[in-house]
mmCIF file as Biopython writes it, N, C-alpha, C and O atoms, coordinates in Angstrom:
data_model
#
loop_
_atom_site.group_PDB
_atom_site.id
_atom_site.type_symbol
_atom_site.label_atom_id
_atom_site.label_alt_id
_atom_site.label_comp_id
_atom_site.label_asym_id
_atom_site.label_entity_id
_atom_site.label_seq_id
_atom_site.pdbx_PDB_ins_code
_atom_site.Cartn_x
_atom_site.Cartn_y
_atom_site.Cartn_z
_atom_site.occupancy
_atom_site.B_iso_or_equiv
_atom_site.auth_seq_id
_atom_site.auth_asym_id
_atom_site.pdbx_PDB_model_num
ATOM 1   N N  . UNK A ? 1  ? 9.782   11.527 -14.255 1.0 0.0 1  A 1 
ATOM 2   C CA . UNK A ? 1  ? 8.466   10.863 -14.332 1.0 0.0 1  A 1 
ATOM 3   C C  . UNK A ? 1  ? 8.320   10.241 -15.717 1.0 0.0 1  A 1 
ATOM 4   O O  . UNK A ? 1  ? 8.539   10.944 -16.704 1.0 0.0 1  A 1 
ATOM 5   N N  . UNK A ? 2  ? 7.928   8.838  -15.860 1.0 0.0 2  A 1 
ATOM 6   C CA . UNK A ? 2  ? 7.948   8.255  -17.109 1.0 0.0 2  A 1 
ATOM 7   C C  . UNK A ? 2  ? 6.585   8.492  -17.774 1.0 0.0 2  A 1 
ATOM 8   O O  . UNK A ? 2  ? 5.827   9.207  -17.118 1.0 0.0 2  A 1 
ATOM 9   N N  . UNK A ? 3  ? 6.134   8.044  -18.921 1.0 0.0 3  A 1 
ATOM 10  C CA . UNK A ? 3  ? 5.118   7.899  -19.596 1.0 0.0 3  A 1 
ATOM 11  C C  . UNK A ? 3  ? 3.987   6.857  -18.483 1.0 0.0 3  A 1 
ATOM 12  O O  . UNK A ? 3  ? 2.806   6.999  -18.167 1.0 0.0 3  A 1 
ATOM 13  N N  . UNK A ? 4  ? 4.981   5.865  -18.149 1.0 0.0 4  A 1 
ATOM 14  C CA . UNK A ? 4  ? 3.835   4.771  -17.592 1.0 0.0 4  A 1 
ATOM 15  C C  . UNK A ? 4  ? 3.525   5.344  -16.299 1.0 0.0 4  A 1 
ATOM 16  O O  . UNK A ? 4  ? 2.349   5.111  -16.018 1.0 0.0 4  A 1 
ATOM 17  N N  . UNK A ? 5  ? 4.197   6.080  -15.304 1.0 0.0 5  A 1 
ATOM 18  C CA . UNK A ? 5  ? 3.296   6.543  -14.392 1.0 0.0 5  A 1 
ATOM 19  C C  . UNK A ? 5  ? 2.311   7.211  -14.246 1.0 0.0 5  A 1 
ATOM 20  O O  . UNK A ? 5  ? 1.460   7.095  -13.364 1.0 0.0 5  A 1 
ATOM 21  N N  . UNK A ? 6  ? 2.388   8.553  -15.783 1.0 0.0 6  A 1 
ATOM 22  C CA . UNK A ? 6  ? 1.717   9.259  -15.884 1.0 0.0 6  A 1 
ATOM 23  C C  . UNK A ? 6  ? 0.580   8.463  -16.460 1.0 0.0 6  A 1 
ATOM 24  O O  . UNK A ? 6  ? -0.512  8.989  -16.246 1.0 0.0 6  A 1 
ATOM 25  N N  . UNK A ? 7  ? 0.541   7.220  -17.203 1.0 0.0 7  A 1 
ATOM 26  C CA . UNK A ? 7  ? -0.778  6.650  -17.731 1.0 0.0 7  A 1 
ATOM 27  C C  . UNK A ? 7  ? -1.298  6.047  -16.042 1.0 0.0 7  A 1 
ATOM 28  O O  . UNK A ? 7  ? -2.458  5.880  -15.665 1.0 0.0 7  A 1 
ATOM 29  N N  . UNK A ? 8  ? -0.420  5.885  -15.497 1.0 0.0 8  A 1 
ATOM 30  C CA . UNK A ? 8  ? -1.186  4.498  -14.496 1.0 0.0 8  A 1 
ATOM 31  C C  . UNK A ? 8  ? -1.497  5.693  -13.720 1.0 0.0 8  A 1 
ATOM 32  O O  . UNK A ? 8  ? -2.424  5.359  -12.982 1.0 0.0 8  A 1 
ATOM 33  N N  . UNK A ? 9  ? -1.137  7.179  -13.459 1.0 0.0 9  A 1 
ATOM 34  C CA . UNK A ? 9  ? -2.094  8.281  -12.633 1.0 0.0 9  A 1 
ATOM 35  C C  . UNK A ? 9  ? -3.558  8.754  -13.319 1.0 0.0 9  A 1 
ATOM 36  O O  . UNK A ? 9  ? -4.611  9.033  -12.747 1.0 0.0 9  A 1 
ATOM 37  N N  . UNK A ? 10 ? -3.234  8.741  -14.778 1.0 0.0 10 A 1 
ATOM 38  C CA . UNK A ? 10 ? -4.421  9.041  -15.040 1.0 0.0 10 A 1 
ATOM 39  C C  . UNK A ? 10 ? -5.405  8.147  -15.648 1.0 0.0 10 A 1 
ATOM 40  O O  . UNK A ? 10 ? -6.159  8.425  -16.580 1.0 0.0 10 A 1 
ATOM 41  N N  . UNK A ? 11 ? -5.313  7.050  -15.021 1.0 0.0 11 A 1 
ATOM 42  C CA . UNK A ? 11 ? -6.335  5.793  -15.051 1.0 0.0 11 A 1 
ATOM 43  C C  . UNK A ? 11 ? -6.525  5.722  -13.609 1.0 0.0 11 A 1 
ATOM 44  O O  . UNK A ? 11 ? -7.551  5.137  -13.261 1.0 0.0 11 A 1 
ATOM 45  N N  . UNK A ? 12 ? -6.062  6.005  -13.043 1.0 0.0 12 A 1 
ATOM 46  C CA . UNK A ? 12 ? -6.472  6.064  -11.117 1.0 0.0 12 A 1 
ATOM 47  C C  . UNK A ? 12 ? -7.638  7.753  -11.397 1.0 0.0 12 A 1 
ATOM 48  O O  . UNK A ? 12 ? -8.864  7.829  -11.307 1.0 0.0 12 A 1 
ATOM 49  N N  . UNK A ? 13 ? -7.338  8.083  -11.498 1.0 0.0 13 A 1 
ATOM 50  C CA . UNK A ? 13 ? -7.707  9.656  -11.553 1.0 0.0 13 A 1 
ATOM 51  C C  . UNK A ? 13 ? -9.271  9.569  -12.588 1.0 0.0 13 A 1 
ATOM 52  O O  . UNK A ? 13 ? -10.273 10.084 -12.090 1.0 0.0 13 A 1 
ATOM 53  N N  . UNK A ? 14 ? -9.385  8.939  -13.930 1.0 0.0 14 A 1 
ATOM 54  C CA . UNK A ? 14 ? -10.175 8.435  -14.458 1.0 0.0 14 A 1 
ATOM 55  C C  . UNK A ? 14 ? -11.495 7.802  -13.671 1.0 0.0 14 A 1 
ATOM 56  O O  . UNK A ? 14 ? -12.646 8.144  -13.398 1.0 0.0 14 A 1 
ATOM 57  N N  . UNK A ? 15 ? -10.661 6.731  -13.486 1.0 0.0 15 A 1 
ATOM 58  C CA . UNK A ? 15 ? -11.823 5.559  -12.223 1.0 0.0 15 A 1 
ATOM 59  C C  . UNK A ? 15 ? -12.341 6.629  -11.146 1.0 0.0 15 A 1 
ATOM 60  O O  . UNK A ? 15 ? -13.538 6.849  -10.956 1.0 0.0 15 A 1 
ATOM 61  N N  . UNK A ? 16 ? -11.258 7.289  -10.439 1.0 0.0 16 A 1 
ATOM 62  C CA . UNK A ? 16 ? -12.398 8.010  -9.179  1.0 0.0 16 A 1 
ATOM 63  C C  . UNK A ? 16 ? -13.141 8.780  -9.422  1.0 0.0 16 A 1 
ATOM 64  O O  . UNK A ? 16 ? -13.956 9.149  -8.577  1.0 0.0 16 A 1 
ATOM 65  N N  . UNK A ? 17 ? -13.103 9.374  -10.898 1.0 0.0 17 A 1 
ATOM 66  C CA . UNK A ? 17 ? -14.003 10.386 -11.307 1.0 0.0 17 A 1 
ATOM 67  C C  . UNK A ? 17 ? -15.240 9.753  -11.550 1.0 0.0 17 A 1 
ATOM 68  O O  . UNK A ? 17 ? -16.366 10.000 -11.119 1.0 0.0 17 A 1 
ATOM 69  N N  . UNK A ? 18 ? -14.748 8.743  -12.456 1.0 0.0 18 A 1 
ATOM 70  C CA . UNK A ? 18 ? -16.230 7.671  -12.879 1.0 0.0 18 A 1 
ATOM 71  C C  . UNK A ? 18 ? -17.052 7.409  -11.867 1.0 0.0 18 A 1 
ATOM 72  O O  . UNK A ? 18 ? -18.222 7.791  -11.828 1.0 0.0 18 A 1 
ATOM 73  N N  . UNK A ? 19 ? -16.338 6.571  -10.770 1.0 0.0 19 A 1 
ATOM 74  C CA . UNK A ? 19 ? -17.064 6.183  -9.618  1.0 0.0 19 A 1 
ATOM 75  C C  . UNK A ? 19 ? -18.108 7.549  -8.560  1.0 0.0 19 A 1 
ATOM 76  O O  . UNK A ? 19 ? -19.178 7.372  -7.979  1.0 0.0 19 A 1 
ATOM 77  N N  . UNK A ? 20 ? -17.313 8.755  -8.650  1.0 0.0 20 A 1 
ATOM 78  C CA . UNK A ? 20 ? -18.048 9.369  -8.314  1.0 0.0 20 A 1 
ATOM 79  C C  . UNK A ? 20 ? -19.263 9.808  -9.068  1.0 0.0 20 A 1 
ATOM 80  O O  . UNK A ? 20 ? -20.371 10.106 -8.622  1.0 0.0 20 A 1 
ATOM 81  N N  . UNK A ? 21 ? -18.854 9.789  -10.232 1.0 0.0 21 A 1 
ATOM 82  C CA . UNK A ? 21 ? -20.242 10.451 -10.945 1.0 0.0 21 A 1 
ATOM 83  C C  . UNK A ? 21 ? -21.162 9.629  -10.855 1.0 0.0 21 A 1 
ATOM 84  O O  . UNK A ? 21 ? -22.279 10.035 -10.533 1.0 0.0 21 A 1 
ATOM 85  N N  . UNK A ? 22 ? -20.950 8.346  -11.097 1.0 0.0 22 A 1 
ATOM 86  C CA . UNK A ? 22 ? -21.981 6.977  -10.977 1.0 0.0 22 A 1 
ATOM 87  C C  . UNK A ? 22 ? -22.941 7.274  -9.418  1.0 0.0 22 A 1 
ATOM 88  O O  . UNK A ? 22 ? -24.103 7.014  -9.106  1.0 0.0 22 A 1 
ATOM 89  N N  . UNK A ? 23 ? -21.856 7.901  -8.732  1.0 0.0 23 A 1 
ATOM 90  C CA . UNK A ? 23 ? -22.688 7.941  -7.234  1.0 0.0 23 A 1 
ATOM 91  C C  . UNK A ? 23 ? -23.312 8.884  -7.409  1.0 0.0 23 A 1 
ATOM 92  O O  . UNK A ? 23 ? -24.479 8.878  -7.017  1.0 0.0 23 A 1 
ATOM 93  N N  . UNK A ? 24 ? -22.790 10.004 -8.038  1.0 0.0 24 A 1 
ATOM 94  C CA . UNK A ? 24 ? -23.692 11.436 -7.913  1.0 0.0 24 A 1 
ATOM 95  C C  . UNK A ? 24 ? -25.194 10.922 -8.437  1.0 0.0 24 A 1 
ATOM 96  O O  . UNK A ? 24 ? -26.220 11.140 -7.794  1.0 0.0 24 A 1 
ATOM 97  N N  . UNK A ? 25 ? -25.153 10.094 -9.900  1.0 0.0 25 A 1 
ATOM 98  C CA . UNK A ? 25 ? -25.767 10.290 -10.084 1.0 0.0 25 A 1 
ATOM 99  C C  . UNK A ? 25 ? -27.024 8.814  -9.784  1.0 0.0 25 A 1 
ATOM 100 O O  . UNK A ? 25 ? -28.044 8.851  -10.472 1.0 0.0 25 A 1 
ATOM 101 N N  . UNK A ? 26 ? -26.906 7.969  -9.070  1.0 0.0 26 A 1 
ATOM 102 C CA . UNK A ? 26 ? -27.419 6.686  -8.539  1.0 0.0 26 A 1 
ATOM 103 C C  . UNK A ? 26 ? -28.210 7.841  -7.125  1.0 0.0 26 A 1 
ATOM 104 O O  . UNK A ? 26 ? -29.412 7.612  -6.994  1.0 0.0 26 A 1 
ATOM 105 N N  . UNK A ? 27 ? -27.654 8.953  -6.164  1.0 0.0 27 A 1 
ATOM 106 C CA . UNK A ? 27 ? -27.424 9.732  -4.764  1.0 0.0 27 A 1 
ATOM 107 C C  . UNK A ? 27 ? -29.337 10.233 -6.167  1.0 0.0 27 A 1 
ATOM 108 O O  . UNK A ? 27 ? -30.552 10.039 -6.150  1.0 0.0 27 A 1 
ATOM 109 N N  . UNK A ? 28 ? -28.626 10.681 -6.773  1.0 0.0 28 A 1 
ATOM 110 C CA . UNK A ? 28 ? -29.975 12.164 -7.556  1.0 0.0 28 A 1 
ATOM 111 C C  . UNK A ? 28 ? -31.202 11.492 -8.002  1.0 0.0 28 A 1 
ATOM 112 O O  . UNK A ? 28 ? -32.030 12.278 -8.462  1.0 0.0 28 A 1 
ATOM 113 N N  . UNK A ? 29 ? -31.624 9.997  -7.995  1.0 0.0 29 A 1 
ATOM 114 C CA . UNK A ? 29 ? -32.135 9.161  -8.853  1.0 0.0 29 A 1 
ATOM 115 C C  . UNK A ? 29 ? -32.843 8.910  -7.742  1.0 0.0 29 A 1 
ATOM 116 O O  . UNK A ? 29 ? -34.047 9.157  -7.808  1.0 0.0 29 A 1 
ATOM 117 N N  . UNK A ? 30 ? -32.235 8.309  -6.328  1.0 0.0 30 A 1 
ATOM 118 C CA . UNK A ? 30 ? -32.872 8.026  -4.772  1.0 0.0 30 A 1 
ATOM 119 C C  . UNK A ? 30 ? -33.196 9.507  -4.549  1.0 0.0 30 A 1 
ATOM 120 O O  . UNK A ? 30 ? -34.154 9.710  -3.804  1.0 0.0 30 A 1 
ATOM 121 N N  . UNK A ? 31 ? -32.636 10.476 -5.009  1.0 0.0 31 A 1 
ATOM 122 C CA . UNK A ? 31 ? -33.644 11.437 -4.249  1.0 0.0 31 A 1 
ATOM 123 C C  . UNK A ? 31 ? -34.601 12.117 -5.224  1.0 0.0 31 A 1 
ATOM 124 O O  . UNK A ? 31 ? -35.455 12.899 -4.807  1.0 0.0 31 A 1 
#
């Protein structure tokens, strides 16, 4: 496993976290 996969997993891994929290917290704001 090289350096660049491990960056390009944890920039995938990054983003879905972001995106979820953005929802968690957009989901807590509507309710």
């Amino acid at each position: 496993v090289g350096y660049i996969e491990i960056i390009m997993v944890s920039l995938v891994v990054k983003n879905i976290l972001r995106a979820l929290y953005h929802r968690a917290v957009v989901y807590a704001l509507i309710l």
